[in-house]
C-alpha positions as CSV (number, residue, x, y, z in Angstrom):
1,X,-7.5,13.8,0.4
2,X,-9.3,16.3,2.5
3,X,-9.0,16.4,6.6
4,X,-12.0,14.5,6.2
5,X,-9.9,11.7,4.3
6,X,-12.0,12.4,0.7
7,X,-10.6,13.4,-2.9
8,X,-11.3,16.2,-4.3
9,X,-12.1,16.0,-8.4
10,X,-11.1,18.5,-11.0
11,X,-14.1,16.8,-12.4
12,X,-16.0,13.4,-12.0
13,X,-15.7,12.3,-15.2
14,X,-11.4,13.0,-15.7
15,X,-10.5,12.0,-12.1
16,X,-8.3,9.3,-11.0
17,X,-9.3,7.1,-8.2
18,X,-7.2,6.6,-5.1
19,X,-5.9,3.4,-6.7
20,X,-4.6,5.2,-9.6
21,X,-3.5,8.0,-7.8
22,X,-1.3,5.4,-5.8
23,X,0.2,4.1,-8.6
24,X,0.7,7.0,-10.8
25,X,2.5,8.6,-7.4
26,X,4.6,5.6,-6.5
27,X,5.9,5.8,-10.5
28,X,6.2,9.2,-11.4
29,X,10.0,10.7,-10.7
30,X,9.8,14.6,-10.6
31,X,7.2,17.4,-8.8
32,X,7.0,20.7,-8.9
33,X,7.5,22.3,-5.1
34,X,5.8,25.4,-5.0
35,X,6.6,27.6,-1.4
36,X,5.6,30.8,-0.5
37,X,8.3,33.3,0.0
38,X,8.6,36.3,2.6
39,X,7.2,38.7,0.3
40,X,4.5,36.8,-0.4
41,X,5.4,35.6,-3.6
42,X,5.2,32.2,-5.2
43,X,8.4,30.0,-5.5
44,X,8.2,26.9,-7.6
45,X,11.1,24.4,-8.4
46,X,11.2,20.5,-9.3
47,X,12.3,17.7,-7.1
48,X,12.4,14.0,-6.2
49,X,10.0,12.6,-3.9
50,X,8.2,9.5,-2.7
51,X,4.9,8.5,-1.6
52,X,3.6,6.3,0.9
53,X,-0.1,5.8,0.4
54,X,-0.4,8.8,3.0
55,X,2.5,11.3,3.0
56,X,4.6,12.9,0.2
57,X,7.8,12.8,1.3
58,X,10.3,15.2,-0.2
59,X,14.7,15.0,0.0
60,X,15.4,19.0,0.2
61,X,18.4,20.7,0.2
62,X,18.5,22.2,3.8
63,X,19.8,25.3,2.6
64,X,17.7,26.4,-0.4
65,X,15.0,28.9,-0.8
66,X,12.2,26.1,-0.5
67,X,13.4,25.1,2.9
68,X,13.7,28.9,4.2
69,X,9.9,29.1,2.8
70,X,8.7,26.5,5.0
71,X,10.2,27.0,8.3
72,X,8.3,30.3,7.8
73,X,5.2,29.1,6.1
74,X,4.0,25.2,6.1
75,X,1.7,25.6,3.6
76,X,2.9,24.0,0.3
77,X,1.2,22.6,-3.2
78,X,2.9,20.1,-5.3
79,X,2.3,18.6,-8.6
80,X,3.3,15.7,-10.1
81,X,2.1,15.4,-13.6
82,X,2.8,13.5,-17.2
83,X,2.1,12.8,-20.8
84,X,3.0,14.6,-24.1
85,X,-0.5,14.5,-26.0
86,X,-4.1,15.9,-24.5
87,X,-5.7,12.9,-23.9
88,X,-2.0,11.2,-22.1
89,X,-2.2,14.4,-19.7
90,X,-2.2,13.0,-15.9
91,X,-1.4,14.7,-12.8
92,X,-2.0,14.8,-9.0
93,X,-1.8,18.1,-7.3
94,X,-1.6,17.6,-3.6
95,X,-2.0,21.0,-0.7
96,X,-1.3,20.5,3.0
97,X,1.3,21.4,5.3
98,X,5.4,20.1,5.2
99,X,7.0,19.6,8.1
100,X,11.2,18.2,9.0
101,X,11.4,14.9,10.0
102,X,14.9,13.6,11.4
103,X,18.0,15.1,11.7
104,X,18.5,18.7,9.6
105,X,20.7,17.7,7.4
106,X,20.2,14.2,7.6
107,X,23.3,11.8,8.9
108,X,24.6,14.8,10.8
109,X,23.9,12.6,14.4
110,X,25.5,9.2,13.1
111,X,25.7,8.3,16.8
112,X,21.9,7.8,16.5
113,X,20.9,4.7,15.0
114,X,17.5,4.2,14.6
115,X,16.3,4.7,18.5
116,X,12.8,6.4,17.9
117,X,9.9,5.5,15.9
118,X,10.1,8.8,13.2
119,X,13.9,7.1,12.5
120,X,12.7,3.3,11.9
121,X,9.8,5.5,9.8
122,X,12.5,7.5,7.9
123,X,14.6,4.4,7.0
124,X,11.4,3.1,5.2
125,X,11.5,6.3,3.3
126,X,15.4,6.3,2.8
127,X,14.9,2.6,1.5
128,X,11.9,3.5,-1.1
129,X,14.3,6.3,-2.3
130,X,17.1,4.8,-3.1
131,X,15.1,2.1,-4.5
132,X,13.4,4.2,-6.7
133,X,15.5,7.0,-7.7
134,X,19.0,4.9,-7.5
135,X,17.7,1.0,-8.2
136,X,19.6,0.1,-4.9
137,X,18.9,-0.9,-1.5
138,X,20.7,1.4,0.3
139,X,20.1,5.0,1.0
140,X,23.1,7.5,1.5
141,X,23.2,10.6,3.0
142,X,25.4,14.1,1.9
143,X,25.3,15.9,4.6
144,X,23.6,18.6,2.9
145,X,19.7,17.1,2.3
146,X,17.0,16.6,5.0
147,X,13.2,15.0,5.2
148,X,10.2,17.1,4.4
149,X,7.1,15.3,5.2
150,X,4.1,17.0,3.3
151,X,0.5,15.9,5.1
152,X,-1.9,16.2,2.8
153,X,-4.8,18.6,3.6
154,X,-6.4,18.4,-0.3
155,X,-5.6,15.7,-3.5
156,X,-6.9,16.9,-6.8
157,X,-6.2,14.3,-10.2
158,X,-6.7,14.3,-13.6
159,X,-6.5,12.2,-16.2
160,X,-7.4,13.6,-19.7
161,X,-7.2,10.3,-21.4
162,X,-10.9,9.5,-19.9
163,X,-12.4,12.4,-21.9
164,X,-13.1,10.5,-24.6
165,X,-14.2,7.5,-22.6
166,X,-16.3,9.5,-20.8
167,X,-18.7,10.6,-23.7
């Protein structure tokens, strides 16, 4: 979505709709991270995620190249895509800016327990995480991982498979 709350196409005819970008985000495993470094140059690496109908949210390693990136430079592009033939090839590529929610790392205030609105908003997160990526109900923290909360500023989708409906 733009600031303006619109999608942005590759193209009319290949796009998903919000609906199906929803669903596709909400089912998908992996994206692909990609920072800007210091020098200017491009970093890209794969990672876990979820998505709440509004936010991408993203369970980095506090001390990795990605997270150096973005204390220096918000902007970030991620894409989630899948399919192994042309016409099963999906994907969502969202822009916008990631900022840390919660405690960097995470679980290093224990003494805190959910006393502000961004916490009770995390646990949501933690619970669709561990949900998804671990099938349970709980969501546990290492010490060594923190919240990225990407706000989108552009969505872009594609969906090859409608080529040949489209004609």
């Amino acid at each position: 979505m733009t600031g303006n709350g619109t999608l942005r196409t590759r193209g009319a005819g290949i796009s998903m709709t919000k609906e199906e970008i929803d669903l596709f985000l909400s089912t998908e495993r992996t994206c692909r991270v990609a920072t800007i470094g210091g020098d200017g140059s491009p970093h890209v690496a794969p990672l876990w995620f979820v998505w709440d109908g509004a936010f991408l949210w993203l369970n980095s390693v506090v001390r990795s190249r990605r997270w150096t990136d973005l204390q220096k430079d918000p902007r970030i592009a991620v894409v989630v895509d899948g399919g192994e033939q042309f016409t099963d090839l999906r994907g969502v590529e969202v822009r916008g800016t990631a900022v840390s929610v919660g405690d960097v790392p995470r679980g290093s205030r224990p003494e805190v327990v959910a006393r502000t609105v961004e916490d009770e908003l995390l646990r949501g997160v933690e619970l669709s995480f561990a949900r998804k990526y671990a099938g349970r109900d709980e969501f546990t923290t290492d010490g060594r991982h923190a919240w990225l909360r990407v706000t989108p500023r552009s969505v872009r989708s594609w969906d090859f498979g409608k080529i040949r409906r489209s004609r």
